[in-house]
C-alpha positions as CSV (number, residue, x, y, z in Angstrom):
1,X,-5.5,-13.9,18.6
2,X,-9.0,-13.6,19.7
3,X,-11.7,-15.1,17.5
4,X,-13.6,-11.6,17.5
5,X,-11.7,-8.5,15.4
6,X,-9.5,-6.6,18.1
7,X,-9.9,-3.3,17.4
8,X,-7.2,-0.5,19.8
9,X,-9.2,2.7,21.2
10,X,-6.2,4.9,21.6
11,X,-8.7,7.5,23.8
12,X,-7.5,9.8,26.5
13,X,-11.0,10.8,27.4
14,X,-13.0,7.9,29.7
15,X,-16.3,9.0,28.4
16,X,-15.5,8.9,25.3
17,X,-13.5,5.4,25.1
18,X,-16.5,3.9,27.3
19,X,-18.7,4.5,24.5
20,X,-16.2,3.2,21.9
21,X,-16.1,-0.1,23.5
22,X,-19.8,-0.3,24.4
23,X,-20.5,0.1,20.3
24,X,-18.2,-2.1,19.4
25,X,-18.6,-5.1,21.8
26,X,-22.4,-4.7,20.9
27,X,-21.2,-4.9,17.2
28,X,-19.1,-8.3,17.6
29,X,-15.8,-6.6,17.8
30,X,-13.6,-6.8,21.0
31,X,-12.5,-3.2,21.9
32,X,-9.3,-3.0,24.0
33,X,-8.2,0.7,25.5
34,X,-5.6,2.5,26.6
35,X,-4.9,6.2,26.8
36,X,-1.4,7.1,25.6
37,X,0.3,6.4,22.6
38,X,2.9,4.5,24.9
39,X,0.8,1.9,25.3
40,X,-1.0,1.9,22.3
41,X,2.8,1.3,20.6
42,X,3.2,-1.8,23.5
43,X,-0.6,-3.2,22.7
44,X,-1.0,-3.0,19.1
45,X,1.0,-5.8,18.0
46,X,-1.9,-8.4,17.5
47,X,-4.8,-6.1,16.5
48,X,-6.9,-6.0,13.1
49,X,-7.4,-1.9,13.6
50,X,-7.0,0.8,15.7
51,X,-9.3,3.6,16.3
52,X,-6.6,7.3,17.0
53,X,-7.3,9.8,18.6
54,X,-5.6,12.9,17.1
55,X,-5.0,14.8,20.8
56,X,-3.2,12.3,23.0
57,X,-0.9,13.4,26.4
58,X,2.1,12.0,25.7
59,X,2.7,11.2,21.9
60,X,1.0,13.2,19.0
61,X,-1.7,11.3,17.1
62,X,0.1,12.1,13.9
63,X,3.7,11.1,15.3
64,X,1.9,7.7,16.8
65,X,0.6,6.6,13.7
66,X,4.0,7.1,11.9
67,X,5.4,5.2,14.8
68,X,2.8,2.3,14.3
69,X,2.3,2.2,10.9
70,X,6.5,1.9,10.9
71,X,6.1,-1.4,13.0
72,X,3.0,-2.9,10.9
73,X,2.8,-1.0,7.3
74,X,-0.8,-3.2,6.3
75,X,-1.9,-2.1,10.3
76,X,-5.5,-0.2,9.5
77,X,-6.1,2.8,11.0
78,X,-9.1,5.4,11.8
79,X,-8.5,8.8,13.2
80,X,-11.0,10.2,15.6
81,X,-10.7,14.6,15.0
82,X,-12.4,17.0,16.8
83,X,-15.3,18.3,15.1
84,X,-14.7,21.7,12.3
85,X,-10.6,20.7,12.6
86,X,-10.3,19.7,8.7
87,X,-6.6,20.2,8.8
88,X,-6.6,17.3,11.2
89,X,-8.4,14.9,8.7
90,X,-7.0,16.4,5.6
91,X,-3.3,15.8,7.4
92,X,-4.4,11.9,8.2
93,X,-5.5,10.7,5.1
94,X,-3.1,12.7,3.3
95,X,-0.3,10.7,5.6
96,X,-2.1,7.4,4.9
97,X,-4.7,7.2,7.3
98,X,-8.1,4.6,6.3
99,X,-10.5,7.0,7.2
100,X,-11.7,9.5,9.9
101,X,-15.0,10.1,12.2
102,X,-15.4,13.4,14.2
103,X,-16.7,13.9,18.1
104,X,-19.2,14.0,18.6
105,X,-19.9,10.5,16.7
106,X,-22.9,8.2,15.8
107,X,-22.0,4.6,17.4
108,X,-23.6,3.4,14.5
109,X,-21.9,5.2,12.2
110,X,-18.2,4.2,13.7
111,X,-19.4,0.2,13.5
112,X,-20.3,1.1,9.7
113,X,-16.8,2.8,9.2
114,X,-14.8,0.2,10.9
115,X,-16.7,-2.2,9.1
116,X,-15.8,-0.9,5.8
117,X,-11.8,-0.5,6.7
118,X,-11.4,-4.0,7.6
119,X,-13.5,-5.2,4.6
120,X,-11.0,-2.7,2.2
121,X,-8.1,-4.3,4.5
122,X,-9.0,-7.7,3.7
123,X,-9.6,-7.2,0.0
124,X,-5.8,-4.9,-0.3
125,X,-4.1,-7.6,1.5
126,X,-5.5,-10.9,-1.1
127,X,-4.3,-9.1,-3.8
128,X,-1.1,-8.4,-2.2
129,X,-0.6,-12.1,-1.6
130,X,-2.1,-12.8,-5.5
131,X,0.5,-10.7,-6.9
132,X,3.4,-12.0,-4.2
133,X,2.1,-15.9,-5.3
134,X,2.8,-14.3,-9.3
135,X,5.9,-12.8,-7.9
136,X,7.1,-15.7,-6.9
137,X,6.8,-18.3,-9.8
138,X,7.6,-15.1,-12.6
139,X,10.6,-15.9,-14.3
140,X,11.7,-11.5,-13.6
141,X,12.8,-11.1,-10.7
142,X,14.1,-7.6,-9.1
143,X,17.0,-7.1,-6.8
144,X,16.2,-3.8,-5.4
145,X,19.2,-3.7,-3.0
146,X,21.8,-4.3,-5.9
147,X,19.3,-3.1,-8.2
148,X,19.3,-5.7,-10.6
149,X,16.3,-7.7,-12.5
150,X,17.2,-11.5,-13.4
151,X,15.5,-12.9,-16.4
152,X,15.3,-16.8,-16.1
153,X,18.3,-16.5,-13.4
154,X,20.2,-15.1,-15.8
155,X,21.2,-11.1,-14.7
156,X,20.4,-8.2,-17.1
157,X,23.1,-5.5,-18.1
158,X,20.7,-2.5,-17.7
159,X,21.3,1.0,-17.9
160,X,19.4,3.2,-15.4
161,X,17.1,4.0,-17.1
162,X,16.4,0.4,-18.8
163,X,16.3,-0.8,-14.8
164,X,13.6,1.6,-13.9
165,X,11.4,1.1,-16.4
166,X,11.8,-3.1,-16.6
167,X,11.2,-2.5,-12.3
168,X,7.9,-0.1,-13.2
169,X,6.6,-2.9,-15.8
170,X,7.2,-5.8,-13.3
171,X,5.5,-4.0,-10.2
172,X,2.0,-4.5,-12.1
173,X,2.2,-7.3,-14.3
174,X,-0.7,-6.7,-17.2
175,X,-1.2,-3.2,-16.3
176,X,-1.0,-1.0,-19.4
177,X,1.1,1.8,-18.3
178,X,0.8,5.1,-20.7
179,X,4.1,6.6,-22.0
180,X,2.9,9.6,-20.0
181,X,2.8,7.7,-16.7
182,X,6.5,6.0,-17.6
183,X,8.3,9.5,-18.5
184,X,6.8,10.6,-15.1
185,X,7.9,7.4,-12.7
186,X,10.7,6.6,-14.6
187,X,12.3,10.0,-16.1
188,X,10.7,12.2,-13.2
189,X,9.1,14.4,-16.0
190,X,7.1,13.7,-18.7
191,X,6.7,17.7,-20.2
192,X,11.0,17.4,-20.5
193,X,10.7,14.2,-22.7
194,X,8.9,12.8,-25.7
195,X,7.3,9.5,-26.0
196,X,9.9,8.2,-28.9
197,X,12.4,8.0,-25.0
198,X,10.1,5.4,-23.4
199,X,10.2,3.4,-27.3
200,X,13.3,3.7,-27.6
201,X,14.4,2.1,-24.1
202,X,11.1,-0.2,-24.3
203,X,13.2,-1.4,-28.1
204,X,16.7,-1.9,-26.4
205,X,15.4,-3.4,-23.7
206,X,13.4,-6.1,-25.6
207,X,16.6,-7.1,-27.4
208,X,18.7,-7.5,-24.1
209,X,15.3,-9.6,-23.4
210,X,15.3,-11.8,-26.3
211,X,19.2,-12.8,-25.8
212,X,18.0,-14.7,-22.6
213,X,14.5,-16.0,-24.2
214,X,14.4,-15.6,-27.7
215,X,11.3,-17.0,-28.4
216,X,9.5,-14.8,-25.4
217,X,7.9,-11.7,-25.9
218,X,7.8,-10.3,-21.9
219,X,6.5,-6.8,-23.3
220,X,3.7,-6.3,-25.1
221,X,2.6,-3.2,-26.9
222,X,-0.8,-1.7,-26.4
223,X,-0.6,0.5,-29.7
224,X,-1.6,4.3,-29.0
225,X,-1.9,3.8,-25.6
226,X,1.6,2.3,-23.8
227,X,3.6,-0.8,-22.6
228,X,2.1,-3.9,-19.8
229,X,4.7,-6.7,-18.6
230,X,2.9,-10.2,-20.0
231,X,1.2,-12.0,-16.8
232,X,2.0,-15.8,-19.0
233,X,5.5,-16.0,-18.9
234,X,6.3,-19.5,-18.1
235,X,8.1,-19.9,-14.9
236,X,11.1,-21.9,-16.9
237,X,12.8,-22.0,-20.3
């Protein structure tokens, strides 16, 4: 991979990706163009961000980025809308896009934007290898595909509803989640139940706990305000 970022123009319009390119190569980056999203699926393999247009000839802007971010989930991505089109933006970020410039643009501005994605890229991907490194040494471990959560290798009888909200806990280890917030993600609605639910579950599940590791205390209580997985468990008995 080149030294300098690679950043895909995905840009039907010459003009338009000449300008691209010229900004960014000026800017340190190393622009690379094509102009359908059948090449952009075939180039985009190796890059740190791509730069979409929203109006391509062959392959919807939209229905490309689904399509790339389905091969590379962390892949950054800018859309480039048509100016006074807010349903274009509004559609992009609300399907997961970084961010969005409209044509016409300020080179400078585009640099500054791109800038800021891959510094926000950077930053979301350490933390998503800090909590993988936690992940990995943290004596709960979750079994999606058979849904089942070992506690010091040693599997848990859980009832659905114990499993979703142990899985909830362990996805942010330390984060204080509110009863509110665990009603909604767990039960699916927090106006249908009460708080004394989550307690309940959070007081059978801390005795299924304590059978494994007595002398452990995974869940701690945040009184008045909800339930955080501990981020100290030792890694071993």
């Amino acid at each position: 991979m080149p030294s300098k970022p690679l950043v895909l123009i995905v840009e039907d319009e010459p003009g338009i990706a000449d300008t691209l390119q010229y900004a960014l190569r000026t800017e340190g980056f190393e622009p690379r163009w094509c102009a359908t999203g059948e090449a952009a699926l075939a180039q985009a393999g190796d890059v740190a961000l791509v730069i979409l247009d929203v109006g391509l000839p062959d392959i919807g802007g939209f229905e490309l980025f689904k399509r790339l971010r389905a091969a590379r989930a962390d892949l950054p991505v800018l859309f480039l809308t048509a100016r006074g089109d807010e349903i274009d933006r509004v559609v992009g970020l609300e399907l997961g896009a970084d961010d969005y410039i409209t044509k016409p643009f300020s080179p400078r501005e585009l640099v500054a934007r791109v800038r800021s994605v891959l510094r926000r890229s950077a930053g979301t991907a350490a933390i998503a290898e800090a909590r993988a490194a936690v992940a990995a040494v943290s004596p709960l471990q979750c079994d999606e595909g058979r849904r089942q959560i070992r506690y010091y290798g040693r599997a848990l009888d859980l009832s659905r509803y114990e499993y979703g909200l142990l899985k909830t806990l362990l996805s942010r280890p330390g984060f204080v989640f509110t009863r509110e917030r665990l009603l909604d993600l767990v039960w699916g609605d927090a106006n249908q139940s009460l708080d004394r639910t989550v307690d309940a579950h959070v007081k059978t599940l801390r005795a299924k706990l304590k059978v494994v590791a007595p002398e452990r205390e995974p869940i701690r209580t945040h009184r008045g305000v909800g339930y955080a997985l501990a981020e100290d468990l030792p890694a071993s008995l």
